[in-house]
C-alpha positions as CSV (number, residue, x, y, z in Angstrom):
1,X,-51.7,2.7,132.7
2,X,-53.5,2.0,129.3
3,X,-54.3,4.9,127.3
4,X,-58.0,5.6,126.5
5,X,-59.5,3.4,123.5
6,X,-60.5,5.0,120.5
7,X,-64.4,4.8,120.1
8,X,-64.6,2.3,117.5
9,X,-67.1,3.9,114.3
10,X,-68.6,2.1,111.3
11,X,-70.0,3.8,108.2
12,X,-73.7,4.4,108.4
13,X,-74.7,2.6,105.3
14,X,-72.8,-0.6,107.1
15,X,-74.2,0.1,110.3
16,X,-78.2,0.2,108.2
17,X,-77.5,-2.9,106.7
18,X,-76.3,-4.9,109.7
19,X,-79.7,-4.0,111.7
20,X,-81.3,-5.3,108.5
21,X,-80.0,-8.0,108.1
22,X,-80.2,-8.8,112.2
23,X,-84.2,-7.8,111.6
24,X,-84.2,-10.5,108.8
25,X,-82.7,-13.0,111.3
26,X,-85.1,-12.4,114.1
27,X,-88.4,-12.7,112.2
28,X,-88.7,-16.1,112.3
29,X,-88.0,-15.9,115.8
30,X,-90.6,-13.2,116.4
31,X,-92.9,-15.5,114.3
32,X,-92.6,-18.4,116.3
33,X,-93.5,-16.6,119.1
34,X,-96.5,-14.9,118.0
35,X,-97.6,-18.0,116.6
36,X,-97.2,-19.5,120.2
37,X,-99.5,-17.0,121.6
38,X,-102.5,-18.4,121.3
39,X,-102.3,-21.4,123.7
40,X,-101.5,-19.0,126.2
41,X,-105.1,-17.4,125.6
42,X,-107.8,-18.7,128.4
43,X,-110.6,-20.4,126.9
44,X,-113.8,-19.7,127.7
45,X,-115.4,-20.4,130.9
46,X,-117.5,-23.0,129.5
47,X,-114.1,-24.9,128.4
48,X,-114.4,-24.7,124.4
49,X,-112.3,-22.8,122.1
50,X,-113.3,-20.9,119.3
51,X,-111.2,-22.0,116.7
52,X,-112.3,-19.2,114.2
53,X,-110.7,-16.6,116.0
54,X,-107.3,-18.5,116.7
55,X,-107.4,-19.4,112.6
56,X,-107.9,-15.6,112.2
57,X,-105.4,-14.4,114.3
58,X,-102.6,-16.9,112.9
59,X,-103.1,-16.2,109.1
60,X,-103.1,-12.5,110.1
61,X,-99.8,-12.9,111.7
62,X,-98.6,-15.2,108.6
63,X,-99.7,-12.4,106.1
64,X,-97.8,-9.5,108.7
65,X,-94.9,-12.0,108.1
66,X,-94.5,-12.7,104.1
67,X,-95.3,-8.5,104.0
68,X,-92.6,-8.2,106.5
69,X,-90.4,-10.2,104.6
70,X,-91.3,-8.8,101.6
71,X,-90.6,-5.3,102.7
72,X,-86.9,-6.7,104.0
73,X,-85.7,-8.6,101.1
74,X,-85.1,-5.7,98.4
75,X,-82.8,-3.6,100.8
76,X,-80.7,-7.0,101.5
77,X,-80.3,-7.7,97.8
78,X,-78.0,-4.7,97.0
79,X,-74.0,-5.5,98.2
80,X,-72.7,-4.3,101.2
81,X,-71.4,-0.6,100.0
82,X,-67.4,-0.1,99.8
83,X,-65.5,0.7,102.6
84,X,-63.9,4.1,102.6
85,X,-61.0,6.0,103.9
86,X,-62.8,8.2,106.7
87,X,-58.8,9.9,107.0
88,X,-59.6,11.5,103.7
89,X,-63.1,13.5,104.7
90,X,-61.2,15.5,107.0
C-alpha cells in the first residue's frame, strides 16, 4: 500500500505570478474571441448591418485590451521572487 502524498505547496508570490502570467497568455485568446462576436450578431430584419455599431464595439474591445495589457505588463517585469526554505518558518 502507498503511503499518502504530501499535498504539494508553492509560495504565494509564485503561485500570483503564475496566474499572471497565464492571464497574459490567454488575452489574446480572449481577444480573438470577442472580436469574433460580432458575426454571430443577427442583422436586422431588413438584412443590412449597421457597421457603426460593430466599428464601435470592436475598438471598444481593442482599447479594453491595450488597458488590459497595460495593467498586466508592470507586475510581469519584476523576476520571479527567490525560493525559500519553508523548513525554516517553522
Amino acid at each position: 500500500m502507498k503511503p499518502p502524498r504530501q499535498p504539494l505547496f508553492v509560495a504565494p508570490d509564485t503561485y500570483r505570478l503564475r496566474r499572471l502570467m497565464d492571464a497574459a497568455r490567454m488575452l489574446p485568446a480572449l481577444g480573438v474571441g470577442l472580436m469574433v462576436l460580432p458575426m454571430l450578431w443577427a442583422p436586422d430584419p431588413g438584412g443590412t448591418r449597421a457597421t457603426s455599431t460593430d466599428g464601435i464595439y470592436l475598438f471598444a474591445i481593442w482599447g479594453g485590451l491595450i488597458a488590459a495589457a497595460a495593467l498586466l505588463a508592470p507586475r510581469l517585469v519584476r523576476p520571479p521572487p527567490e525560493p525559500r526554505d519553508l523548513r525554516d518558518e517553522g
